[in-house]
KOLVEX-304803 format. One record per residue (C-alpha): residue in three letters; y, x negated, z. Coordinates in pm, whole numbers, padded with zeros to 5 digits, always signed. Layout:
N
AlaYXZ;...
END
This chain:
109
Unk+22054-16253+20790;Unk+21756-16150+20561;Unk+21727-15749+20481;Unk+21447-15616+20381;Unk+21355-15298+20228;Unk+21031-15129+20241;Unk+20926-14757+20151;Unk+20957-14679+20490;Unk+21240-14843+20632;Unk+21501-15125+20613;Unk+21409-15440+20751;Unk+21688-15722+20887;Unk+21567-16084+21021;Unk+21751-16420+21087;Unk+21658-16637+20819;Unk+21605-16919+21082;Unk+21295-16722+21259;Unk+21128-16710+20922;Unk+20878-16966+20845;Unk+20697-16825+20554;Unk+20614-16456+20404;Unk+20200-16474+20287;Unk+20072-16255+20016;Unk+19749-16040+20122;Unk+19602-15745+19875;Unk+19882-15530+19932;Unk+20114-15589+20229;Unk+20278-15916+20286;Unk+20272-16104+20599;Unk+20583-16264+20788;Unk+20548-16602+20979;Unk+20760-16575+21267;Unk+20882-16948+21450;Unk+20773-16781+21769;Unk+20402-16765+21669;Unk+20377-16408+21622;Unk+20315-16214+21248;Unk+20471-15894+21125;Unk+20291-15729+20851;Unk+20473-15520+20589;Unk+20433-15278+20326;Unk+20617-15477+20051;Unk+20512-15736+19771;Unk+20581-16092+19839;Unk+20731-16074+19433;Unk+20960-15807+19567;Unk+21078-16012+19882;Unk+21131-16331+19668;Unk+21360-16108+19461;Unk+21547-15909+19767;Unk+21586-16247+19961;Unk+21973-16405+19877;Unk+21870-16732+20044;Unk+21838-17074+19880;Unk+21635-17164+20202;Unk+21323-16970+20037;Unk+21098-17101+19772;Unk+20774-16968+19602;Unk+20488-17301+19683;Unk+20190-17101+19531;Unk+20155-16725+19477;Unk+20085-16637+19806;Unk+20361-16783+19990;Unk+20739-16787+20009;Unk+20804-17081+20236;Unk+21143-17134+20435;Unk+21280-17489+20359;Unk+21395-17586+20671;Unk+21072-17561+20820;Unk+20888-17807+20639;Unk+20757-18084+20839;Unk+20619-18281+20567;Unk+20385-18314+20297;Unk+20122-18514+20381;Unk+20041-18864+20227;Unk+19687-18846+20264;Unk+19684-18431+20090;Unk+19938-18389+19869;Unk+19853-18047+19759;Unk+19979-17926+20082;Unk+20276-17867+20275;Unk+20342-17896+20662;Unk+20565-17589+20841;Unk+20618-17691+21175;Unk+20407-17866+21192;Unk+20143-17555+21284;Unk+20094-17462+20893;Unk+19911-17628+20611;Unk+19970-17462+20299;Unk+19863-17550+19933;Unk+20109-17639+19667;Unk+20059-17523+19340;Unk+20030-17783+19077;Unk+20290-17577+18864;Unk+20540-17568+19156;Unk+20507-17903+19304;Unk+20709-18121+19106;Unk+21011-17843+19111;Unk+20920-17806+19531;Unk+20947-18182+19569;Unk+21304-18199+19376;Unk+21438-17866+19542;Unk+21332-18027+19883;Unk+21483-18342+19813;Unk+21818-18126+19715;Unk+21748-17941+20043;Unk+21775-18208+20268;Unk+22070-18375+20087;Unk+22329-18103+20208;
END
């Protein structure tokens, strides 16, 4: 279970529905494995650092990506990563050597 806290309220989601959290001006948006989006009043720095879950990592500094979503990372783009298969998302050149090894870790246990 993932909590949440906003100005306004506290938040509580199963970690599994979560495919990614994407940064916009303000608010952050939440990826739900059903389709639909939730959009919040809260940073995506201060989700990263209220989230107690080794299935979330930072791929570029507007998403916080849930690890067992990830599909793949295409051989023809590199700079991207598949979620569910649905979502093509760009991998930071900073973070993509660390995202390859903590995937890699990921899928070991």
């Amino acid at each position: 279970m993932i909590k949440i806290s906003t100005d306004n309220e506290v938040l509580f989601f199963k970690a599994y529905q979560i495919i990614c959290f994407e940064a916009k001006t303000k608010t952050t948006i939440i990826h739900f494995l059903n389709g639909k989006t939730s959009e919040i009043n809260e940073s995506i720095e201060s989700i990263e650092k209220q989230i107690k879950s080794n299935d979330f990592i930072q791929i570029n500094q507007s998403h916080l990506i849930n690890v067992n979503h990830i599909t793949g990372i295409p051989s023809h783009n590199p700079d991207f990563i598949e979620l569910n298969k649905t979502l093509l998302l760009p991998i930071s050149n900073e973070q993509r050597k660390i995202i390859i090894q903590l995937i890699s870790a990921h899928l070991k246990t």
